[in-house]
Structure formats: structure tokens, C-alpha cells
N, C-alpha and C positions, 0 to 999 in steps of 0.2 A: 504494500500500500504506500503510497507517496503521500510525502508530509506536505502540509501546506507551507507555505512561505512564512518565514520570521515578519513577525509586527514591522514596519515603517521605524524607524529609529524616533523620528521628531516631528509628530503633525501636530498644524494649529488648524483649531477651530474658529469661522470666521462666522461671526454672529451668534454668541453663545445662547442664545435665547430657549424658547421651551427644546424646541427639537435639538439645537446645539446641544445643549448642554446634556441633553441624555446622551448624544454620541458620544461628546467629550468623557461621558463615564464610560461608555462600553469602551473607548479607545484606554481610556487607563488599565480599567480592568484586562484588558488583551497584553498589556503591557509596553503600550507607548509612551514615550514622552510627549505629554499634550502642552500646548500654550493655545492662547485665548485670544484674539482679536474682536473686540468689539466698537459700540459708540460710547462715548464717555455720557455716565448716568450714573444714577443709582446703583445698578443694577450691576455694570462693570465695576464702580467702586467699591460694592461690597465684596464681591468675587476678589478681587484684588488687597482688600483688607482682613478679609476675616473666611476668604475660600468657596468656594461653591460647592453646596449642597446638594446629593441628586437622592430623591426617597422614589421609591415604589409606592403604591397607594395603595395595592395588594395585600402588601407584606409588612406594609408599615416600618420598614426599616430603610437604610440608606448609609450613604459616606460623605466624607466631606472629602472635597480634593483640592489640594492646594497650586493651583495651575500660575505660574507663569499668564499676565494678563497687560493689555496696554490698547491702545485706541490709534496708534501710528506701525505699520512693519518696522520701522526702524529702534522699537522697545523690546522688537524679540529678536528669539535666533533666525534664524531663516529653515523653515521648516522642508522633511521631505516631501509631503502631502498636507497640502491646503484644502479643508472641508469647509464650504461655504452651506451655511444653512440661512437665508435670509427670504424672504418673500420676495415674488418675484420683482415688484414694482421697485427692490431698491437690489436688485443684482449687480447691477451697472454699476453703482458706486462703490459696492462689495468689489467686484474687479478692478475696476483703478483702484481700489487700496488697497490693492496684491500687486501692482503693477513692478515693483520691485522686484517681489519675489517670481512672478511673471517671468521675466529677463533674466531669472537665476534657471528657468527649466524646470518650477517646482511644479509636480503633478496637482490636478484638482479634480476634484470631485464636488460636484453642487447637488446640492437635496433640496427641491421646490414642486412644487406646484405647476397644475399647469402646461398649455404649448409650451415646449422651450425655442429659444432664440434660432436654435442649431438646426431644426429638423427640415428645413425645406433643402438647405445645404447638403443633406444626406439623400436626397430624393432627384435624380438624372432629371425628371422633367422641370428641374425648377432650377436647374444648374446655368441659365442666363441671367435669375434676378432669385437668389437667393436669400433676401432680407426678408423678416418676417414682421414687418412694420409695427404691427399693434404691439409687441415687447420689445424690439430694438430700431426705431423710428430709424438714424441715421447707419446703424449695421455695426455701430460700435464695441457691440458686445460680440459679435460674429468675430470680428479684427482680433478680440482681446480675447476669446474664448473659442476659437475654431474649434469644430469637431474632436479636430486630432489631438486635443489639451486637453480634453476636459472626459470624465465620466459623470455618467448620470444616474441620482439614488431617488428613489423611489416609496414614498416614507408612507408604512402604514401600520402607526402607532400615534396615541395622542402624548402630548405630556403641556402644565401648563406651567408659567413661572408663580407661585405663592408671592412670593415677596423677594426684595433685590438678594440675589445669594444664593435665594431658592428656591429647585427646580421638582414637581412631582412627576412621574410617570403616572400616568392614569388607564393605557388599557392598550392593547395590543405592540405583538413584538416585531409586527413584520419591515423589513428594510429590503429594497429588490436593487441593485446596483450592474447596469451595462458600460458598453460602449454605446456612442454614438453612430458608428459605422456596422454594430452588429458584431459577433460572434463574441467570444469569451477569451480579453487579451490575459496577458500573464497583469498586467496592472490592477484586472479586478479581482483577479485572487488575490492579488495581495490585500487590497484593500479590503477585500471581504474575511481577510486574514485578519486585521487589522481589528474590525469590530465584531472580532467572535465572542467576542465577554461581553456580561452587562447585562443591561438591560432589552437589547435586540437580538434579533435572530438575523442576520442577512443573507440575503440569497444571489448565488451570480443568476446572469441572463444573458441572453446570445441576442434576445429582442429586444431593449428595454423602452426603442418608441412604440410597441404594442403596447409594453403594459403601463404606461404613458394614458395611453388614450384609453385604455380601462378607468383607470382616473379620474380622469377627464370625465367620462361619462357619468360616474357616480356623485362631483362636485357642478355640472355646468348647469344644471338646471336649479337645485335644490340650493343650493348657495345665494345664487341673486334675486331671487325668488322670494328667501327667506331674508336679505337684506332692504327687499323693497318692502315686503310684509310685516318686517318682524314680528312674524310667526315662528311656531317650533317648526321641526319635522315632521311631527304629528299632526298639528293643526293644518299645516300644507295639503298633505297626501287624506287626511279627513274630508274634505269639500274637495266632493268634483270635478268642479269646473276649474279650481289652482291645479288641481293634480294631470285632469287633462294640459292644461298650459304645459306641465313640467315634462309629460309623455312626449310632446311635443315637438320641447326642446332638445329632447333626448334623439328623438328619430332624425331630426335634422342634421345632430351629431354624429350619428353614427353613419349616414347618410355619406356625411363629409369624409367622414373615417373610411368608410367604407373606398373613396376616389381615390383615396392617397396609399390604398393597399391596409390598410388598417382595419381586418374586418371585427366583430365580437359578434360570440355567441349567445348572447342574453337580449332577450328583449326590456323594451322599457318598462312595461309593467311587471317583469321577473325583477328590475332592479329597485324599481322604487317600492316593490313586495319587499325585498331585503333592507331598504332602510328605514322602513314604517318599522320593523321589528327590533331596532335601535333604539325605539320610545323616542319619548319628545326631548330632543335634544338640540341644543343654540349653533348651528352654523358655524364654520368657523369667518366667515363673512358675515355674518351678523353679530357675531363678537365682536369684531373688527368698530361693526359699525356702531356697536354698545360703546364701544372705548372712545368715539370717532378717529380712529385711525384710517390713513388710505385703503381702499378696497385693491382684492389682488384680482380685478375687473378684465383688464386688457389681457392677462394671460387665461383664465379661464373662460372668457366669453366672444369677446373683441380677437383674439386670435383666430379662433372658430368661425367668426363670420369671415376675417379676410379669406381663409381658407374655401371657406364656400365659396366667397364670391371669385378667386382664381381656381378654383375647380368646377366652374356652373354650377353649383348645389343652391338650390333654393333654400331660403331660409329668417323665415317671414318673422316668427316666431323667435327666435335668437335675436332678430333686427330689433324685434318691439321692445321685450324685455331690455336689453344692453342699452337702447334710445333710453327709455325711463330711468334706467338706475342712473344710468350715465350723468344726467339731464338731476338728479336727485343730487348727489357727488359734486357737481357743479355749483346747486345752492348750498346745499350745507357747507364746502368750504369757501362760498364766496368768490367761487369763479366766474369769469363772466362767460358767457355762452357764447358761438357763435351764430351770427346774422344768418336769416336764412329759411 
């Protein structure tokens, strides 16, 4: 039997936030040396004074780990593997503040949500205009994170931050980590070497833009829905005529999926059968929108439609909803709309 590969010597986690910070423990627990990049806050300052915390909510137990922490690459070492965990709408700034270690060769791996920036780039028929405008308007992120640099994780486990310092795990272990080009390089064994402790379980993958749009389909309807609603998930899929809306959304998606070779086996009403049995539970878009923070809008919704519309996929239904959230986002932070 062949051993897996020795842990990464020195990864830093970029964005140590709910999902960070569990990797950052699975990565200790594996036996890495972990450091921390985040925004200066709270949140970093406690981690930085007094350690980050990471508990199970299960088991009621946890550690505290004392990680190496700073807001600039040049507070840390220069790491082998760069794990960026940040939503999608602030990825961009996450990579310019790796762009250092960028120029050094340092491998990365990004855990998000969502179309990502890279997929159209992976796809021959899109190999003349490869930008995926609705997440990388000017291709910037394409430049800073081509295919060939980056892998892509896949996060299906919750966890949320308590308070600055500390992180809970609240319920599932699964982590799915590919290439962007497909098959199974030696880099994601390692990396999947990397966070075999802890609190995850991760898994390689030879596809990981199918299970991408598995995702996708489970968040694209029921997220903006319940951000425009704030309704649960229960009160969504209880009435109707929301839940038809949300069927809707879903066929459209998969619709889309289905042009770009992405097929799935589940129909809409098999899926939104599976998240009615999750009980009434808050969106992670509608938390967002409890907290008022930015919605991660563009990459679940607004990419989807671009994709329709350069694939001819109809998609009437995605157009309305994305219009009104969008159009909602706009007043609440005081943006001004355009003419039209």
C-alpha cells in the first residue's frame, strides 16, 4: 500500500474566518505548521493575543492553537500552500494580498462558493473570451489565479465564528478538493494529505467543476430567495407558489449546466425534498443579510445568468429574482442605481 504524502511543511490560512479556521485546525492537527493571514479586527487581534479557539459543537470539546497571525505577507514566513477561505465577492483582494507570495511559486488552494472565476478558461469553447465577468469584471483574478495555480475545495460542513478567537464546528465533515483542469495531480494528494486531521474529512476529485455545480444547484435558488424573503427554509418550500419560483430556478440551472457539459442527476423537486428535511434553517445569504454584510450575489446567481445568456439558455426566472435582490442591495447600501 502506498503512503500518502508528508503534510506541506508551512501553510497559511488566508481568511481565518468560520470555514478558515476549522481548516487551520484540521491543518495543525495533520501536522502543519499553520500561520494566519487575515483583516485587522477583532477577530484577528484576539487570535493573535490570546490564540484561536476551534470547538466541535458535537462533542463539546476543542483546542486552542497558537498560530503565527498578521494582516500584511510580509508578518509571516512565506508559506508552502496558501489556503484562501474568503467569500467570493472579496477573493480579488485575498489574491493581491498573496501577490508576494504569488511571485514566490506558493501553491493555493481556494474554498468558496459558487461559479468560480477559472471555469470558462477550462472549457475549449470559451477559449477566445475566457472572463467570467459577473466574479472577475476586468479578468484580474484569471491573470492572478490561472487554472494552472490554483486548486479548488469544495466545503460541505458548517462552522460559525462565536466571538473574536472563537470558532465552532456545527455539523458536517465533508471537504471535496480538485484540479481545475481535471484529473487527480500529485498536489491534491498532498493537500488532501494535509487536512486528514481534525475536524474534516476531505476527499480528492478528478471533477471538481461537476461537483461545483452540484452546489450551485443546492444554494442558487434557496439563498436569494430566502435573502429577499427573509424567510426560513421551511417557510420557502411550505407555500407553493415560492417553492415553485425556487423549482424554477433550479431547472434553469441545471438547464445551463447541462450546455457547458455539467449534467446532474437529481431533479429539482428530489432536491428541494432534501433541504425541506434540514428544518427551518437561516440561509447563509440571509445571515449575511441579518448582519448586513455584502451578498455573495454575483457568484451564485449573476454568474449563472451570464452563462445562460452565452450559452442561449433561457432564463427568465434567474433574470427576475437576481433584478430584485440586486435592485434591494443597491438601496440598503445606498447605491445608486442605474438609469434605464
Amino acid at each position: 500500500m502506498s503512503q500518502l504524502p508528508a503534510p506541506a511543511h508551512r501553510i497559511a490560512v488566508v481568511g481565518p474566518g468560520a470555514v478558515g479556521a476549522t481548516l487551520a485546525g484540521a491543518l495543525a492537527a495533520s501536522g502543519a505548521e499553520v500561520c494566519l493571514l487575515g483583516r485587522t479586527g477583532p477577530h484577528l487581534t484576539a487570535i493573535a493575543e490570546q490564540g484561536l479557539e476551534v470547538r466541535s459543537a458535537e462533542t463539546g470539546t476543542g483546542a486552542r492553537h497558537r498560530f503565527p497571525a498578521g494582516s500584511d505577507t510580509a508578518q509571516l514566513p512565506v508559506p508552502d500552500l496558501a489556503v484562501i477561505c474568503v467569500k467570493s465577492q472579496h477573493l480579488l483582494a485575498a489574491a493581491r494580498s498573496i501577490g508576494a507570495w504569488l511571485d514566490q511559486g506558493v501553491e493555493v488552494l481556494v474554498v468558496a462558493n459558487g461559479v468560480p472565476w477559472w471555469l470558462l478558461s477550462t472549457m475549449g469553447q470559451f477559449a477566445a473570451d475566457p472572463i467570467l465577468r459577473a466574479v472577475d469584471p476586468d479578468g484580474e483574478l484569471l491573470r492572478l489565479l490561472p487554472p494552472e495555480r490554483v486548486m479548488f475545495g469544495v466545503a460541505y460542513f458548517s462552522s460559525i465564528v462565536d466571538e473574536p478567537g472563537r470558532v465552532t464546528h456545527v455539523s458536517g465533515t465533508g471537504l471535496i478538493i480538485g484540479d481545475p483542469a481535471g484529473g487527480i495531480s500529485d498536489r491534491v494528494t498532498r493537500c488532501t494529505a494535509d487536512l486528514s486531521a481534525g475536524l474534516v474529512r476531505p476527499e480528492s476529485c478528478a471533477d471538481i467543476a461537476s461537483v461545483i455545480w452540484e452546489k450551485l444547484l443546492g444554494n442558487v435558488s434557496l439563498n436569494p430567495v430566502s435573502a429577499l424573503t427573509g424567510a426560513t427554509v421551511v417557510d420557502i418550500l411550505d407555500d407553493a407558489a415560492v417553492r415553485q419560483v425556487c423549482a424554477t430556478m433550479l431547472d434553469e440551472t441545471a438547464s445551463v449546466g447541462a450546455a457547458l457539459g455539467l449534467g446532474s442527476t437529481m431533479t429539482a423537486d428530489e432536491r428541494l425534498a432534501i433541504s425541506r428535511k434540514l428544518g427551518p434553517f437561516r440561509t447563509s445569504m440571509l445571515q449575511d443579510t441579518d448582519r448586513n454584510r455584502p451578498l455573495e450575489l454575483d457568484a451564485i446567481v449573476g454568474a449563472v445568468r451570464e452563462l445562460a445568456h452565452r450559452t442561449g439558455v433561457p432564463s427568465p426566472t434567474l433574470d427576475t429574482v437576481h433584478g430584485l435582490l440586486t435592485l434591494r442591495e443597491h438601496i440598503r447600501h445606498g447605491v445608486e442605481t442605474p438609469a434605464g
